[in-house]
N, C-alpha and C positions, 0 to 999 in steps of 0.2 A: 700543207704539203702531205699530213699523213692520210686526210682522206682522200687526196687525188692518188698516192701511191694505192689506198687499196681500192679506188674506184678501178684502176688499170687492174691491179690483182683479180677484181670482181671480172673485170672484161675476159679474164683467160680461165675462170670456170666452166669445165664442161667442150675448152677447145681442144684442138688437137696439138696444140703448139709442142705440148712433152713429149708423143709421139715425135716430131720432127729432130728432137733435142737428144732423144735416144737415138733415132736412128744412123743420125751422119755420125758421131761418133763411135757407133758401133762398127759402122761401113768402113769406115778409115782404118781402124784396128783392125778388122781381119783383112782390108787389102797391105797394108804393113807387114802383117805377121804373116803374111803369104808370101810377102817378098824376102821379109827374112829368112820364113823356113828355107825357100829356095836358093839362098844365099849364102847359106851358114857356112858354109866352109872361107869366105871372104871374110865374113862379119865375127870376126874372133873377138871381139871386147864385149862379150856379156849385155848386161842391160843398158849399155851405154849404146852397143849398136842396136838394139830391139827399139831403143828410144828414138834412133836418127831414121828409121823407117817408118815406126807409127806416128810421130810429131811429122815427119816428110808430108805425108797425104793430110792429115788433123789440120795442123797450124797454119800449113800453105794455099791450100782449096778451101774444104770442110767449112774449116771454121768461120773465116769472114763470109762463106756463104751463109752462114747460121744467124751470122750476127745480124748480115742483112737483111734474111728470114721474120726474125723475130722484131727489126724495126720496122718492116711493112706491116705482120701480122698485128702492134701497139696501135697503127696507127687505121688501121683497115675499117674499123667500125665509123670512126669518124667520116671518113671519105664517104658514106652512104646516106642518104637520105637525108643532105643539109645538114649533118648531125655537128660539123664545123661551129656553123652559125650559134647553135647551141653551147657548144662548148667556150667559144670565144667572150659569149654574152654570159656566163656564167660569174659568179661573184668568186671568182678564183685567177690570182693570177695568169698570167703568160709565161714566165718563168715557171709555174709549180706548177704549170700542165706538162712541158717542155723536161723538165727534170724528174717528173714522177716517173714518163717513159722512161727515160734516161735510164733512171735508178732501178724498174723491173726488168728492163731488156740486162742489166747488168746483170741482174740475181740471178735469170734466164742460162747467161753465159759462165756464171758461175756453179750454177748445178752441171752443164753439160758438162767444164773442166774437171769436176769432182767425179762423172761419172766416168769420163776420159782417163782419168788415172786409176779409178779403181781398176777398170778394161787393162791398162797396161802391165798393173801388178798382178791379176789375173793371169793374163799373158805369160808374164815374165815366170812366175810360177810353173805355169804348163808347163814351159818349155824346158824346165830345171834349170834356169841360167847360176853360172856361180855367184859366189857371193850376195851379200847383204843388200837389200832393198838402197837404190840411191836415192839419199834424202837432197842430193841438191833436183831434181825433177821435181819435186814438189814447190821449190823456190820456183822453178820453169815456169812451172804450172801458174802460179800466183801471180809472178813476173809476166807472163804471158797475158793474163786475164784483166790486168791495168793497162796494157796495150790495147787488150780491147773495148772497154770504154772508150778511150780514143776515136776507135774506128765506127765506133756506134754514134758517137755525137754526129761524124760527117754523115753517115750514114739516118739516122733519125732526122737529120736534117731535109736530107732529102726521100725520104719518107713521106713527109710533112708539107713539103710542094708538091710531090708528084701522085695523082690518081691511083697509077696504072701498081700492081700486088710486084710485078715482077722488071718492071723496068728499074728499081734502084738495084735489085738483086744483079741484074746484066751490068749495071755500074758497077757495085760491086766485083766481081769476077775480072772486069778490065785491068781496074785495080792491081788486082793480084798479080798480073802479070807486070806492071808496072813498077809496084813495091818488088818482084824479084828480079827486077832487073835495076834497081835501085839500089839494090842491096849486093846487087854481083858487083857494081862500079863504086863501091865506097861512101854510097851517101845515102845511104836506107834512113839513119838517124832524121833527114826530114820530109818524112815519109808513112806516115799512121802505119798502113798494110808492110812497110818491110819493119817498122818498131816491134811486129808481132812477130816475123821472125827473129829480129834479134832477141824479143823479151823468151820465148821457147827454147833458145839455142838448136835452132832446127833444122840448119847447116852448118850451124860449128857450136860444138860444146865447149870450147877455148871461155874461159873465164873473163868478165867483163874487168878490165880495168872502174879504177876511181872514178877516174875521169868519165871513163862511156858509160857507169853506170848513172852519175849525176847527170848528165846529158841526157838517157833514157827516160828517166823520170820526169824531168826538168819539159824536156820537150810532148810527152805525152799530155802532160797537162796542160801543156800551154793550147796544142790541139784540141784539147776538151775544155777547153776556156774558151777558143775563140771559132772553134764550129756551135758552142753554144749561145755565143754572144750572138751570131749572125743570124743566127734558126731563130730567137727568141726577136731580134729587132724587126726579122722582115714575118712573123706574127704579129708583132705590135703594128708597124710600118700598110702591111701590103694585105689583100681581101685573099683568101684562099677559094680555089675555084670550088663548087663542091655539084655532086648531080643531085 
């Protein structure tokens, strides 16, 4: 497992993947904070409302477009030049090719949330908001970024079948609309794309119960159990096309 992780590590030397990873984060935060400014006389709760506009654009579009970004770009080198073949016939499991991506597209999505909340307190700073940095956005933050695992297994999943760089990304994005409209009718919980709103608190910072917190958890991993279970069987199972 640990040389398949840094054989992926080795693949993103020299790419542009960081580029991508700064960008949409940065893009979200000043369209937020451009809503905000223009808003401010609505948005009277300080860093609480600076957060329900830059998590608005971040967490609902941006981000699982990122995620999806980065499981095509794990998987892009293989898809070229029969490199499948290669890979499959390697004395390395199917599971620790499968989980190696898995576990850099994670890091991937964990740099970009660290660089998302520096951006926020940034932010929040410029704009002199009162009081004390809120430390529960950082649980957001964290909370948010084990939903997306989640969304990266379905998504690496189909990474892993499909050729084409941008056809999981358009999966993706349908998604999103999906998960928020899953999530406006009370049933986001089975649902990857609306877990990551509720893990953000991105339309409601109302504190999770017991109960929906052990559900959020409970159920995200169940989703990264079982889009890993089925990526890894139809690897084992089925020939991947390759040109």
């Amino acid at each position: 497992m640990k040389r398949s992780i840094s054989a992926e590590l080795l693949k993103l030397r020299h790419s542009r993947i960081g580029f991508v990873l700064a960008v949409l984060p940065i893009i979200s935060l000043l369209i937020g904070c451009a809503n905000y400014y223009a808003n401010q006389g609505v948005l009277q709760n300080g860093w609480y409302s600076l957060w329900t506009q830059v998590s608005l654009f971040y967490g609902e579009f941006f981000l699982p477009i990122l995620i999806s970004i980065c499981c095509s770009y794990v998987c892009r080198l293989e898809h070229q030049n029969r490199n499948w073949n290669m890979v499959l016939s390697s004395p390395v499991s199917v599971a620790s090719v499968y989980f190696a991506k898995l576990i850099v597209v994670s890091i991937l999505i964990l740099l970009a949330q660290a660089l998302f909340m520096g951006l926020y307190w940034l932010a929040g700073t410029l704009f002199s908001l009162p009081g004390p940095f809120p430390l529960e956005t950082v649980g957001w933050t964290l909370r948010g970024w084990y939903a997306c695992i989640s969304i990266g297994a379905l998504q690496l999943g189909l990474s892993l079948r499909i050729r084409s760089f941008a056809t999981p990304i358009g999966i993706s994005l349908c998604a999103v609309f999906i998960g928020l409209g899953m999530y406006i009718v009370k049933v986001g919980i089975f649902f990857p794309f609306s877990l990551l709103t509720i893990g953000m608190s991105v339309l409601s910072q109302d504190k999770l119960t017991i109960v929906q917190n052990i559900l959020f958890w409970v159920m995200n991993m169940a989703f990264i159990l079982i889009f890993a279970s089925m990526s890894i069987r139809r690897l084992k199972n089925k020939d991947i096309v390759t040109s």
